[in-house]
C-alpha positions in Angstrom: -4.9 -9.1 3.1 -7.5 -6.5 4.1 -8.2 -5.0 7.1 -11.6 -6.4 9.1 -12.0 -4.0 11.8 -9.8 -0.6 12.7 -10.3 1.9 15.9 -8.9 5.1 17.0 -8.5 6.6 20.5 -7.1 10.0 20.4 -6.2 10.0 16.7 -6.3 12.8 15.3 -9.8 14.7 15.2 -11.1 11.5 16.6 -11.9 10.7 20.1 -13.0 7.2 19.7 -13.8 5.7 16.2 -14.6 2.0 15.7 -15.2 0.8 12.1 -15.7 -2.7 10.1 -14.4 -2.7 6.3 -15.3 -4.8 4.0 -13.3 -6.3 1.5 -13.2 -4.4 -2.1 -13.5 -0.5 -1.8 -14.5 1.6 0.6 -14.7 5.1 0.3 -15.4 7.6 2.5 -16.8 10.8 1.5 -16.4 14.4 3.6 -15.6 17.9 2.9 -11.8 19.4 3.6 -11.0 19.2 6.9 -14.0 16.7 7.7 -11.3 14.3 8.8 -11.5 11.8 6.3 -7.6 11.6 5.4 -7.0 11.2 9.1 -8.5 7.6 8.3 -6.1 7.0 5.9 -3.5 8.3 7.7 -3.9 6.0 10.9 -3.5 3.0 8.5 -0.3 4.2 6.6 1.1 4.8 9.9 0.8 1.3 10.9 2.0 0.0 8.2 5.0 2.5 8.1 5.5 3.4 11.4 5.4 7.2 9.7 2.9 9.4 8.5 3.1 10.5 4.7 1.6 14.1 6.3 3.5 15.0 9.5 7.1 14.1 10.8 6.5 14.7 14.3 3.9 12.6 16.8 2.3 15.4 18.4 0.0 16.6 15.4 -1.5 13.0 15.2 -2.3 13.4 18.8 -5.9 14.6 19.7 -5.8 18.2 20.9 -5.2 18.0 24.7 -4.0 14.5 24.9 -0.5 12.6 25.1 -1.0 9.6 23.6 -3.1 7.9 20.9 -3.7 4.5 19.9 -4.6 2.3 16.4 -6.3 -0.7 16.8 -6.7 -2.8 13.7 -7.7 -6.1 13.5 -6.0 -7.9 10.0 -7.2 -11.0 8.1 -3.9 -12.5 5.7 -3.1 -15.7 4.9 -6.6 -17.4 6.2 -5.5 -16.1 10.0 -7.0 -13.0 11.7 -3.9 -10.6 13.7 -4.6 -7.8 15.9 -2.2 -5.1 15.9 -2.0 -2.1 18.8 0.2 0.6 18.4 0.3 3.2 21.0 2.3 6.5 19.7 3.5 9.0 22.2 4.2 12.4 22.4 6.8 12.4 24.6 8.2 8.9 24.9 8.8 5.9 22.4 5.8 4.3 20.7 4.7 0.9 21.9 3.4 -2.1 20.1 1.5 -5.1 20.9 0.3 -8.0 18.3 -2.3 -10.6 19.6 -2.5 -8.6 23.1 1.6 -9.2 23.1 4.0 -6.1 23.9 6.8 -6.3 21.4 10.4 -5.0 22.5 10.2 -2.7 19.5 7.2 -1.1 17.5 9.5 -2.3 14.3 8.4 -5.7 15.2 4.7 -4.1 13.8 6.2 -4.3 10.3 5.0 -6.2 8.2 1.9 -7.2 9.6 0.1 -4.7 7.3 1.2 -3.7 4.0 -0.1 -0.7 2.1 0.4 1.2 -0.8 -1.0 4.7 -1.2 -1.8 7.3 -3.4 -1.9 11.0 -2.1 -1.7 14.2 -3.9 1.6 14.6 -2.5 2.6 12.1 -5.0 3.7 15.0 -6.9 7.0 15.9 -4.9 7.4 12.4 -5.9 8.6 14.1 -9.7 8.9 17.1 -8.7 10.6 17.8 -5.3 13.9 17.4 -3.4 15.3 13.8 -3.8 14.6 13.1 -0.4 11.3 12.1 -1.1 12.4 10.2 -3.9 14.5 8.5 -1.5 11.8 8.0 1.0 9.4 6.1 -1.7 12.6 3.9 -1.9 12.8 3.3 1.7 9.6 2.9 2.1 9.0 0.4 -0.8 11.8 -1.3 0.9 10.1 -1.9 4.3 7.1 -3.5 2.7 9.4 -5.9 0.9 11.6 -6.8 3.7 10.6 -5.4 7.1 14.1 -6.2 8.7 15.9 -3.3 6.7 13.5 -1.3 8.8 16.5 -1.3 11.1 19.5 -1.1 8.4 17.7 2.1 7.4 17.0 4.0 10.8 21.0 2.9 11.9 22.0 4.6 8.6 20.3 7.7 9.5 21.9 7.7 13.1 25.1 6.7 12.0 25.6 9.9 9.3 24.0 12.9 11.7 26.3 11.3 15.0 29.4 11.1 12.3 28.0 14.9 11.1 28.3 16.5 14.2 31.9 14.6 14.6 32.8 16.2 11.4 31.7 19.4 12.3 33.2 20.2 15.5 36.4 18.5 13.7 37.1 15.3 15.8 39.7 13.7 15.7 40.4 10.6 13.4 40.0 8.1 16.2 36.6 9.2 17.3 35.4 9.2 13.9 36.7 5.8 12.5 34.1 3.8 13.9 31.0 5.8 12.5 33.0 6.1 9.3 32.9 2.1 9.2 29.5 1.8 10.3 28.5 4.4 7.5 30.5 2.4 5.0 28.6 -0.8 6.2 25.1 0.1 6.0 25.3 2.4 3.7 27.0 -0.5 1.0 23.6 -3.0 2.2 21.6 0.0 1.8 23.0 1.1 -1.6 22.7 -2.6 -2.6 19.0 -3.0 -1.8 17.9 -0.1 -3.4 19.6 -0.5 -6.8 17.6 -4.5 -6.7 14.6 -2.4 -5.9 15.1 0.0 -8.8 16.2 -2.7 -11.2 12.4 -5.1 -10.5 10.3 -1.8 -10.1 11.6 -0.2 -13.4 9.9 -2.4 -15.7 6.5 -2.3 -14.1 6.6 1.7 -14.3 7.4 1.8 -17.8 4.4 -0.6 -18.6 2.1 1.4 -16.2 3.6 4.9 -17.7 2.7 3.9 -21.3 -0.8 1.7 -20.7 -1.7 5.6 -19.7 -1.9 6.1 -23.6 1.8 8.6 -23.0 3.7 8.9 -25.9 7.0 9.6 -23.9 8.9 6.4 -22.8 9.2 6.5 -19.3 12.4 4.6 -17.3 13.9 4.9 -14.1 17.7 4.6 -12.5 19.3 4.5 -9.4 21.6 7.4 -9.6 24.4 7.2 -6.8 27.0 10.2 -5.9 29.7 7.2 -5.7 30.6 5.6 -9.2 30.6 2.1 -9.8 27.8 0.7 -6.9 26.3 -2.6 -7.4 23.6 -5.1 -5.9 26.6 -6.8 -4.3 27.5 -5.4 -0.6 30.7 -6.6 -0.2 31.6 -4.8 -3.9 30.0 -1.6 -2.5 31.9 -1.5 0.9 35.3 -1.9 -1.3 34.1 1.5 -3.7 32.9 3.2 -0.6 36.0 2.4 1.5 38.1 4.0 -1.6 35.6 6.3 -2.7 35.8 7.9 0.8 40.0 8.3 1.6 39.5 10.3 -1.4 37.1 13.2 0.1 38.3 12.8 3.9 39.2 16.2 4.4 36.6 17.8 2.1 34.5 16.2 4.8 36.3 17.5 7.7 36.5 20.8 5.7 32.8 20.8 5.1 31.8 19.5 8.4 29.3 16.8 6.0 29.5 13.3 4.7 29.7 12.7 0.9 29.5 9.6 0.2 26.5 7.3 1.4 22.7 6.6 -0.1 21.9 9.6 2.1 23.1 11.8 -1.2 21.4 9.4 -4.0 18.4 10.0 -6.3 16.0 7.6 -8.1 16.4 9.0 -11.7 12.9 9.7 -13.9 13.0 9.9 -17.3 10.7 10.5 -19.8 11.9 10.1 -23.4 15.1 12.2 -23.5 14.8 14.5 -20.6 14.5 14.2 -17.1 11.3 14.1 -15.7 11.9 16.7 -13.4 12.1 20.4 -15.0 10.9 18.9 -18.1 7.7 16.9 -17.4 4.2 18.9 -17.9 1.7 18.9 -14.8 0.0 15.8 -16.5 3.1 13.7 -17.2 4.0 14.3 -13.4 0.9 12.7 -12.4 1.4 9.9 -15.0 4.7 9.4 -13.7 4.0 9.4 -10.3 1.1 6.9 -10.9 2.9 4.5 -12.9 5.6 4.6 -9.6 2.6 3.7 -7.1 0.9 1.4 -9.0 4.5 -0.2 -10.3 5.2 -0.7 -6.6 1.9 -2.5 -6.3 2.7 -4.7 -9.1 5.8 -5.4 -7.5 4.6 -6.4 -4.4 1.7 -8.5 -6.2 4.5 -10.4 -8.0 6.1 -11.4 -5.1 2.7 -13.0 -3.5 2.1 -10.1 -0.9 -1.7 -8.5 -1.2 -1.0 -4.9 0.0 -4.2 -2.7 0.6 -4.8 0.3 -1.8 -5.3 3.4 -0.2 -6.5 6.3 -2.4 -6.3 9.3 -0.1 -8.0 12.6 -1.8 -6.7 11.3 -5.0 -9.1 11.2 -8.0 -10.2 14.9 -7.8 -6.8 15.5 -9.4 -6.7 13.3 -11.9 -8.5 12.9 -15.7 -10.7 10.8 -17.1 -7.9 8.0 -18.4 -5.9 8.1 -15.0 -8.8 7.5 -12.7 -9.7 4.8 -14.5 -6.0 3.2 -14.7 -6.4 3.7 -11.1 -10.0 2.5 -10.7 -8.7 -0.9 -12.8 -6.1 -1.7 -10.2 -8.4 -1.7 -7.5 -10.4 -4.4 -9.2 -6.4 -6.8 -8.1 -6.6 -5.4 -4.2 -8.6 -7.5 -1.9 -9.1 -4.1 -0.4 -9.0 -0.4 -1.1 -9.7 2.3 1.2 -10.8 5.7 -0.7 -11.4 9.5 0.9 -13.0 12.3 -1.3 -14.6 15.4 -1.4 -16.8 15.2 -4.2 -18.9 11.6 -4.5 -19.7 12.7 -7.9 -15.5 12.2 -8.8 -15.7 8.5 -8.4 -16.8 6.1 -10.9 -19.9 4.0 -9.5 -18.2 0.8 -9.1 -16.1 2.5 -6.0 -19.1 3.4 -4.1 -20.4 0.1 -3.4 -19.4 0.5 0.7 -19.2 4.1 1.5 -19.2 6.6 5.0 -19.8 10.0 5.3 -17.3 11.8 7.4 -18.1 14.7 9.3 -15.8 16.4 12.1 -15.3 13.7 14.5 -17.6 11.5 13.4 -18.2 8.6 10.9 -21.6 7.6 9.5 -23.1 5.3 6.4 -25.5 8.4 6.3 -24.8 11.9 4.8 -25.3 14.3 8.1 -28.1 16.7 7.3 -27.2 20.3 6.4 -28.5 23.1 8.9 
């Protein structure tokens, strides 16, 4: 998979940018704030439907405008697909593939599959487990598109059965959203302990081909006891699990039980990663969970595009050049940095030079 040709209207710092990538790397090279990541980011939005910067639309939207579009034109599986994705500031995104409206964007999904590195890979080991919950998700989406939808009901399901909870409704109003919580959040629980089960090997082989000492494993680590990759096994512990903290519920005005409240464990050696792991076991960590995902995917036949977003001025010698070797298995990697002097030669075969707004295969001349 790679992508052949990608434009932006009204993305970002970009008025109109048209580019053609070749396959292998490309890297583009700007100062802070040149708008180099905005590239980056207008890829991982298409393939996510999300930005791994922003929650909101309106920051991706060029200053003084409503709407922005993506263009990207995608050769996988000896076919070419054009994908159009129109996001809005004020009104649902829309989608077209081949020049086709879709009924949803989700139907997007799928049709380009990334991985990517950022520097906020970090929160990744070190912060809240909501971002270790959103690697999940996301790893999930790439796998199997469809639970694109099991994942955003979940969500809507447990803040509409929230505010039940909070202004104390009664049973019968909340019975419904308790069974709908129950039920996605058992197919949900399911998926991602599968996910973490595959992916765990992969991480430990990436964590210790980094030359760590530390063995390095990961878990799926549930707030209900006793969940499995079975659904039907999980609605039954969720059903039980759940009669038994109604009314601390309805006395905290919160759900408890659900994948909402889960973590993906990290471990390294005897401790937990977190609270325990130095600045460069963090980033080893974090790697190892990127490029695991890759391997993952590779496994499984997809050929998801690397994207290395602002990443190798944080890393040593020995992790830039675990990360430069699996660039060598992506049909195509996409590269931003400051400093061309950071990356190893063999990623500067196709490079651009960023500058505000603008996008050039020559460096722009200092005044």
């Amino acid at each position: 998979m790679r992508v052949k040709k990608l434009a932006l209207t009204n993305f970002r710092s970009y008025k109109s940018l048209e580019l053609e990538l070749a396959p292998g790397p490309t890297t583009f090279i700007g100062n802070n704030g040149s708008g180099k990541t905005n590239i980056a980011e207008s890829l991982i939005y298409l393939a996510y439907l999300s930005s791994h910067r922003v929650s909101q639309n309106l920051p991706l939207l060029h200053l003084g405008t409503n709407q922005a579009i993506i263009r990207a034109e995608i050769e996988r599986d000896d076919r070419t697909l054009q994908v159009d994705l129109e996001i809005n500031a004020s009104k649902a995104n829309r989608a077209r593939l081949n020049q086709n409206p879709t009924k949803s964007q989700r139907e997007i999904l799928g049709a380009l599959q990334v991985i990517y590195f950022s520097p906020e890979d970090l929160d990744l080991v070190r912060g809240e487990p909501t971002h270790r919950r959103d690697f999940l998700d996301k790893l999930l989406i790439m796998r199997s598109p469809r639970l694109a939808g099991v994942i955003s009901d979940y969500d809507r399901v447990v803040k509409q059965r929230n505010t039940l909870l909070k202004t104390r409704a009664p049973e019968n109003a909340l019975a419904p959203w308790t069974e709908q919580l129950i039920t996605l959040g058992a197919q949900l629980s399911a998926e991602r302990i599968a996910l973490v089960e595959e992916l765990s090997p992969y991480v430990t082989a990436n964590y210790a081909n980094l030359n760590e000492v530390k063995l390095a494993s990961i878990a799926y680590k549930s707030a209900t006891d006793g969940l499995t990759t079975n659904t039907d096994e999980n609605i039954q512990t969720l059903t039980a699990r759940q009669l038994e903290v109604a009314r601390q519920e309805t006395e905290r005005g919160a759900s408890l039980i659900g994948p909402h409240r889960d973590d993906l464990h990290l471990q390294l050696g005897d401790f937990p990663a977190k609270g325990y792991a130095s600045h460069g076991e963090s980033w080893s960590m974090a790697i190892s969970l990127r490029i695991g995902s890759f391997n993952l995917l590779k496994s499984e036949g997809a050929e998801p595009i690397l994207i290395l977003d602002d990443i190798f001025a944080e890393l040593d010698t020995a992790r830039r050049a675990q990360l430069t070797s699996v660039t060598k298995m992506a049909e195509q990697t996409i590269i931003t940095a400051a400093v061309e002097s950071d990356l190893p030669p063999e990623l500067l075969s196709s490079k651009y030079y960023v500058s505000p707004g603008a996008v050039s295969k020559e460096r722009a001349t200092d005044v």
